[in-house]
matplotlib code that plots the C-alpha trace (Angstrom):
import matplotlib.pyplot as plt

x = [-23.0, -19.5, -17.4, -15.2, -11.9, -11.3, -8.2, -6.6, -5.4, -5.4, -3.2, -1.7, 0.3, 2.1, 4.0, 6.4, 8.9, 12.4, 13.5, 12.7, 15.5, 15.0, 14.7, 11.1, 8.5, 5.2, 4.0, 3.7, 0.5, -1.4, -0.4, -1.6, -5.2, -5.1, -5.1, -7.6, -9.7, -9.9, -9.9, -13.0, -11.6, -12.2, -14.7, -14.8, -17.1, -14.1, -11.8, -11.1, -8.9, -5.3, -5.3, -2.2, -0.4, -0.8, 3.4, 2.4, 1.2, 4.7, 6.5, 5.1, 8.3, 10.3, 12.4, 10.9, 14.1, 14.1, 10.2, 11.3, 14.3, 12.4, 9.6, 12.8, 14.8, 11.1, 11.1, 14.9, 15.4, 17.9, 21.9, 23.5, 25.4, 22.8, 20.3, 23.0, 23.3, 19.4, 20.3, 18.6, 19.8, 21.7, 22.0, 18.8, 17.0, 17.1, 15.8, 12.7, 9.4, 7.2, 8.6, 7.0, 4.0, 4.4, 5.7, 3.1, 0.6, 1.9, 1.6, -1.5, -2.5, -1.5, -3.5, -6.6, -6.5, -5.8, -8.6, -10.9, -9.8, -9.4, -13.1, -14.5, -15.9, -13.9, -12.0, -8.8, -7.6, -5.1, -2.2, 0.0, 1.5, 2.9, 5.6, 8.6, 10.3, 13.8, 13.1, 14.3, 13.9, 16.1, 17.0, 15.9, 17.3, 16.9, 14.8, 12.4, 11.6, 8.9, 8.6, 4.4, 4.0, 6.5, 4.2, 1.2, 2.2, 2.8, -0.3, -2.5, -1.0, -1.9, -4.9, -6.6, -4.0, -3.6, -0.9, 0.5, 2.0, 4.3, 5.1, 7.7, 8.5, 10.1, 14.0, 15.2, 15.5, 13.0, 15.6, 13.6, 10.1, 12.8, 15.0, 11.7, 10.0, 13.1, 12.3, 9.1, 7.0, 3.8, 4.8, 6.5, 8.1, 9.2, 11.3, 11.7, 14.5, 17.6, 20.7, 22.5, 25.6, 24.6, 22.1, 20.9, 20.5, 23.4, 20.8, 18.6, 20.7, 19.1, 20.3, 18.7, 15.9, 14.8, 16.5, 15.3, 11.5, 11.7, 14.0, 12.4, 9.9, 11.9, 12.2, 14.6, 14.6, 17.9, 17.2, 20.1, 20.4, 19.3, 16.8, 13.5, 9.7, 9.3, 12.4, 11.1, 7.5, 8.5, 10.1, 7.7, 4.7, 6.4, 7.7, 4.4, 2.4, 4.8, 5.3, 1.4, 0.2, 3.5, 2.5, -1.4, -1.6, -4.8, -3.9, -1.6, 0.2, 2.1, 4.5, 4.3, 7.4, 7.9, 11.0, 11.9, 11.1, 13.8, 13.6, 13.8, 17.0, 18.1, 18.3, 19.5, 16.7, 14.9, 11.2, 8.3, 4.6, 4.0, 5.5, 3.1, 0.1, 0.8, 1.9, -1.3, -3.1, -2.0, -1.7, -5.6, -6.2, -4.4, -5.5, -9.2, -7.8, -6.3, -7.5, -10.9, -10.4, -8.2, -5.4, -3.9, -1.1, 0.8, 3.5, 7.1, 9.8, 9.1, 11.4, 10.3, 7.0, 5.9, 6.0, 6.2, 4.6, 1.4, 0.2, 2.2, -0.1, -3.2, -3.0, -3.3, -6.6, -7.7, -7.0, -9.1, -11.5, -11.8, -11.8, -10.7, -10.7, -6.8, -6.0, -5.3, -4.8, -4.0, -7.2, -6.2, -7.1, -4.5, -1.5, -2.6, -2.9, 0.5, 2.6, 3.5, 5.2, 6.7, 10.3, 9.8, 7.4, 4.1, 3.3, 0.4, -0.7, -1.4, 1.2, 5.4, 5.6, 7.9, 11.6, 11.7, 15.7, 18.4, 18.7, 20.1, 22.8, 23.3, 19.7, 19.9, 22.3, 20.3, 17.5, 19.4, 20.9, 17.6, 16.2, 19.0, 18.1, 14.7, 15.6, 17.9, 15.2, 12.2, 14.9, 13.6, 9.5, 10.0, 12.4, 10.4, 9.7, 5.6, 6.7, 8.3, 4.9, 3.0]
y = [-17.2, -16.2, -14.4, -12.4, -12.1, -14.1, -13.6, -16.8, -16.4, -17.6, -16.7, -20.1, -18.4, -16.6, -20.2, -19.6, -18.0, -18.4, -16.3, -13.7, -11.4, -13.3, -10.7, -13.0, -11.9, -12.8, -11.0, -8.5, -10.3, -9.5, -5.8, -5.8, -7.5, -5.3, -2.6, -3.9, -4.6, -0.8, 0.5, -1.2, -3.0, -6.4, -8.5, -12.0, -13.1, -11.9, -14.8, -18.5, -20.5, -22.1, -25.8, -27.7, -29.1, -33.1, -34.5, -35.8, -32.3, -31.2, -34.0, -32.5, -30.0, -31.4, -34.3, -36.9, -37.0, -33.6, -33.3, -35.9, -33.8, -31.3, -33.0, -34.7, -31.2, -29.7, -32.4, -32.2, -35.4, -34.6, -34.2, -31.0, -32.2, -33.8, -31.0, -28.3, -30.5, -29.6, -26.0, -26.7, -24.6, -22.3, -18.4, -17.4, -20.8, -21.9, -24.9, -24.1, -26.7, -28.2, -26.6, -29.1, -28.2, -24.3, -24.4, -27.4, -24.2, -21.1, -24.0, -24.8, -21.7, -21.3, -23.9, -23.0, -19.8, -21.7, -24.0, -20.8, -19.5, -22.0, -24.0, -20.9, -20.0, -16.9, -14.4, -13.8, -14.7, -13.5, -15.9, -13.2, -15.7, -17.4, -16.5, -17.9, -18.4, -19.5, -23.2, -25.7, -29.5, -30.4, -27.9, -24.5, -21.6, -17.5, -18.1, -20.5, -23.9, -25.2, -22.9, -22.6, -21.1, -23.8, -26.6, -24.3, -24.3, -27.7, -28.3, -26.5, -27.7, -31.5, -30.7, -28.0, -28.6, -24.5, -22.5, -20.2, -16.8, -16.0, -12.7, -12.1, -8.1, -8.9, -7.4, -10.6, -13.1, -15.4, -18.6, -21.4, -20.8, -20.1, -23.3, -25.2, -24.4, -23.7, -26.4, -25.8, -24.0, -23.9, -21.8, -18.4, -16.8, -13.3, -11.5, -7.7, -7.5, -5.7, -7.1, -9.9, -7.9, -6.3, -8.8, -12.6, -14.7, -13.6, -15.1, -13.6, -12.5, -10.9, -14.2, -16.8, -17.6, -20.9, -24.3, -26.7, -26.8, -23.8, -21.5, -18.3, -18.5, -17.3, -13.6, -11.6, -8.1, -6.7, -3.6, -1.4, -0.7, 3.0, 2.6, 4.9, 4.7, 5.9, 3.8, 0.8, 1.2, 2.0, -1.5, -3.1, -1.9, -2.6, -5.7, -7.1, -6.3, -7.8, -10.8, -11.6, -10.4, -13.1, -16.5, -15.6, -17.1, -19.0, -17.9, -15.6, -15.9, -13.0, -13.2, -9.6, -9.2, -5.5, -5.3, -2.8, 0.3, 2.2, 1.7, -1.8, -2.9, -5.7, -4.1, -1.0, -0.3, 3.3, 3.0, 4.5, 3.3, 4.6, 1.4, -0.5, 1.1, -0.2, -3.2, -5.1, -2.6, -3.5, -7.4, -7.5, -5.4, -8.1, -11.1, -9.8, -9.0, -12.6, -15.2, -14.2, -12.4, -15.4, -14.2, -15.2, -13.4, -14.6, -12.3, -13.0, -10.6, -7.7, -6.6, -3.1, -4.6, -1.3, 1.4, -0.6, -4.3, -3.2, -0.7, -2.2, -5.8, -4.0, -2.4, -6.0, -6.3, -2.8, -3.7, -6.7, -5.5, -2.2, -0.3, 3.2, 3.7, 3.8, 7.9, 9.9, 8.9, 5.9, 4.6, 6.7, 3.2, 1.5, 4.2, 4.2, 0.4, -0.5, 2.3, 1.3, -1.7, -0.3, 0.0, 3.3, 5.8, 4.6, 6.5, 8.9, 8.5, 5.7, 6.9, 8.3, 12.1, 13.7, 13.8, 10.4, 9.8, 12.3, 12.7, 9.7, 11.3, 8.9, 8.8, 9.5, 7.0, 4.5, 4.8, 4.0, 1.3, 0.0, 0.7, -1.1, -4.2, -4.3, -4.0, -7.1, -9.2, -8.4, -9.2, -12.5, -11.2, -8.0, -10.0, -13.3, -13.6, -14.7, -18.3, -18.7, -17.6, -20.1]
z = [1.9, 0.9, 3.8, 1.8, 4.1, 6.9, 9.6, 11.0, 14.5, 18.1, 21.0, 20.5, 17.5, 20.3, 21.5, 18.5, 21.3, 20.8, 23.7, 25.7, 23.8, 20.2, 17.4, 16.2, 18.4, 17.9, 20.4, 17.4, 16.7, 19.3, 19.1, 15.4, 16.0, 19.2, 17.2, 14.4, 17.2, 18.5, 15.3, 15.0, 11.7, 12.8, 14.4, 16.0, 13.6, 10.9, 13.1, 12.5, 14.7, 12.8, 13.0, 13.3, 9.9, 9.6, 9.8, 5.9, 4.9, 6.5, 4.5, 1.5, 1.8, 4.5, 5.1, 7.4, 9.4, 9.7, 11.2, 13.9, 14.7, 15.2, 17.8, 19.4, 19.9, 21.2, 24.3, 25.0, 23.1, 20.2, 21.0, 20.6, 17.5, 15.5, 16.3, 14.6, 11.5, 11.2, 11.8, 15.4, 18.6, 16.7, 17.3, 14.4, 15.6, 19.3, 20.5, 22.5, 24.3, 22.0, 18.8, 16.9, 18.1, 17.6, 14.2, 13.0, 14.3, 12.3, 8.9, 9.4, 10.1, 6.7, 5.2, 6.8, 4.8, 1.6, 1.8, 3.2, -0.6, -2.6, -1.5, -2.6, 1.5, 1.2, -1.3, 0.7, 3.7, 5.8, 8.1, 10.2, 12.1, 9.0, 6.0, 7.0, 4.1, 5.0, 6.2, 3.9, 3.0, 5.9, 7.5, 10.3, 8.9, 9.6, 12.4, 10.5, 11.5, 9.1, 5.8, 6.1, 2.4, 0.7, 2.1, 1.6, -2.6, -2.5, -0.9, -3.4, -5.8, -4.8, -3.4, -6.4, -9.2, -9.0, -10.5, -7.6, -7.6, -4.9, -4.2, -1.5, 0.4, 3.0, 3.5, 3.5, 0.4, 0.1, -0.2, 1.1, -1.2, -4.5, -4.1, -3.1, -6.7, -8.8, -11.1, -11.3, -14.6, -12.1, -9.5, -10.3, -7.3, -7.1, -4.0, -3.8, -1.4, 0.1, -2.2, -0.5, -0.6, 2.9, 4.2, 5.1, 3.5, 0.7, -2.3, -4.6, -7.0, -10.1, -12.3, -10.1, -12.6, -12.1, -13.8, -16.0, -17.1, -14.3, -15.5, -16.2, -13.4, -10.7, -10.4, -8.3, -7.4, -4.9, -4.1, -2.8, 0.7, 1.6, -0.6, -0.4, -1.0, -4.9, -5.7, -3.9, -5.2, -9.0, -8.6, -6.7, -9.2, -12.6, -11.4, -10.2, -12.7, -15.8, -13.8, -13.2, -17.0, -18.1, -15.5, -15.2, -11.7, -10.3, -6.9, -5.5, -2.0, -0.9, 2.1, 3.7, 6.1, 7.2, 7.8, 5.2, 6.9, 8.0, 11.6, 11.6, 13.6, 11.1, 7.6, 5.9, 3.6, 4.3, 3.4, 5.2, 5.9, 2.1, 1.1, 3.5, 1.5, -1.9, -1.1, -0.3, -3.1, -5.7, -4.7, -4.3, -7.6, -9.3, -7.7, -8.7, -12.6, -13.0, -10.1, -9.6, -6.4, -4.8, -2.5, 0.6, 2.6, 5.4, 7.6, 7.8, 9.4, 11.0, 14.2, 15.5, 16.9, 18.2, 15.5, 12.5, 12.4, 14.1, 11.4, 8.5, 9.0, 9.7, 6.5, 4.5, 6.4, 6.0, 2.1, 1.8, 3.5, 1.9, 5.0, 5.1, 8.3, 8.5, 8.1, 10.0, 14.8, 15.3, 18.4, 21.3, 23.7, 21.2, 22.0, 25.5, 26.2, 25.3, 26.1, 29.6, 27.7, 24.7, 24.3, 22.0, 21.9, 20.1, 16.7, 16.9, 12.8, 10.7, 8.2, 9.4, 9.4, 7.0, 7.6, 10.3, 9.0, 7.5, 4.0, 1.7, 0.3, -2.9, -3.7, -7.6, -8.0, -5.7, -7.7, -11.2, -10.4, -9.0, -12.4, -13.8, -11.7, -12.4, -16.4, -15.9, -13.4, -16.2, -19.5, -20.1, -19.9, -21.6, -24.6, -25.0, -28.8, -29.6, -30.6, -27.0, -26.1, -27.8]

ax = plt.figure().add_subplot(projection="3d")
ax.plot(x, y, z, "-o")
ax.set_aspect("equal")
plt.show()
């Protein structure tokens, strides 16, 4: 029998630690199935363990010299100068133990959801412990050692000869997926993001649309900063929708950083929990209309760990599992258990109350130019003549 969603995790996720005081803190994994847990949302049975990504299954993306780096920098092995050609023991990606083995964790963790998916054992499947998008070929970048969903394409694609979606929200550009398929007419990747203008990684510009037999199949979205819910959801809802009815995916992988939300510390964007809603809402109503249901999400960034991460990730599982049971108080044991720990106070509600930030004094024009971006991004869909189309 079919089980329809399935949620890979262990506490072994949690040994992706940079640092005590790193920004990336997975710690905001246990919060989130914490709270899945006492919302009654999720049950063991629900829960399959990540296994760890074969070195050829990470060579399928990265350089070989680059994965022995990596093990090398893990055990105290690789010099200070060859380990920052690899983008090892900067600021965004300290060196820390067995990195190898940590990062080898969060991609497998996102290959055991695509072969939950794509063997047909399960409809959707949900990895928050992957989505880092910003490691390349050769190279640890934005606090991203191994990029789990680049390999994870790759794999399905060698593995079930599948055409992939990939749908990236996070605040931050999704580099390392785009440059990893920019060439390629079977995977079509499209970023909603805060413009580079502002923000890391500088890319995603609306005109970085794929080359060669890829160009066209790379979409970018860049979003103003200050930008609010209906703005970013208009966007997010046209943009989505064109894009899927134009590449008619077999699969869709969505990379779900919440770090949009306007009290995360690292971006200047201004949504609310609304956002949070739609977003996983409208992915499963069109992996069902075009892929036959199959959809796998991963994480990604995320850096208020106590108001904002916790509910935005449990809403993905509350969405594939059709589970309403997220209106309303948040469990009172939930607010309770952590807030001896947290650095803020807890929320009470599953959604933000009204009025959480000032008003955005350039709103109208925010939203036009957004509209103006999104015109630009969708050109080459919306003016394809029917021979083009075949």
């Amino acid at each position: 029998m079919i089980n329809e969603n399935v949620f890979i995790y262990s506490d072994d996720l949690l040994k992706y630690k940079f640092s005590k005081d790193h920004p990336f803190n997975q710690f905001r994994l246990k919060l989130t199935v914490d709270l899945l847990k006492k919302s009654h949302a999720l049950k063991e049975e629900n829960i399959l363990a990540p296994r760890m990504a074969t070195e050829e299954e990470l060579c399928l993306v990265h350089d070989p010299s680059y994965v022995q780096a990596v093990k090398k920098a893990g055990h105290g092995e690789l010099p200070k100068d060859v380990a920052e050609n690899y983008g090892l023991g900067t600021e965004d990606t300290p060196i820390f133990p067995n990195m190898h083995e940590a990062s080898s964790l969060l991609v497998g963790g996102t290959l055991t959801a695509v072969d939950e998916v794509m063997s047909g054992r399960s409809l959707h499947a949900l990895n928050l412990g992957g989505g880092l998008h910003h490691g390349f070929r050769g190279k640890a970048s934005g606090f991203c050692i191994y990029n789990d969903s680049s390999v994870a394409i790759k794999y399905i694609q060698e593995k079930y000869q599948a055409r992939v979606l990939y749908i990236d929200t996070d605040a931050h550009h999704g580099d390392g997926v785009q440059w990893s398929f920019y060439d390629d007419p079977n995977v079509c990747t499209l970023s909603i993001h805060e413009t580079g203008r502002y923000l890391f990684p500088g890319t995603g510009n609306v005109n970085e649309r794929g080359q060669g037999k890829g160009y066209g199949y790379s979409f970018n979205i860049p979003v103003d900063a200050f930008t609010e819910d209906e703005s970013w959801i208009d966007v997010y809802t046209k943009s989505i929708r064109e894009v899927a009815d134009f590449f008619k995916p077999d699969i869709i992988l969505t990379q779900n950083g919440a770090d949009s939300h306007y009290y995360d510390p690292l971006t200047h964007l201004s949504a609310t929990m609304k956002i949070y809603r739609e977003i996983p809402k409208l992915a499963h109503e069109i992996a069902h209309k075009y892929c036959g249901g199959k959809w796998v999400a991963v994480g990604g960034g995320g850096y208020d760990i106590w108001r904002v991460v916790p509910r935005a990730w449990s809403l993905i599982w509350m969405e594939m599992t059709e589970n309403s049971n997220c209106y309303g108080s948040l469990p009172s044991e939930w607010i309770e258990a952590w807030k001896p720990l947290a650095k803020v106070p807890l929320p009470d509600l599953w959604d933000d109350p009204e009025g959480i930030y000032p008003a955005i004094p350039r709103k109208g024009e925010i939203t036009e130019k957004n509209l103006q971006t999104l015109e630009k991004a969708l050109y080459p869909i919306r003016n394809r003549t029917k021979s083009e189309l075949g």
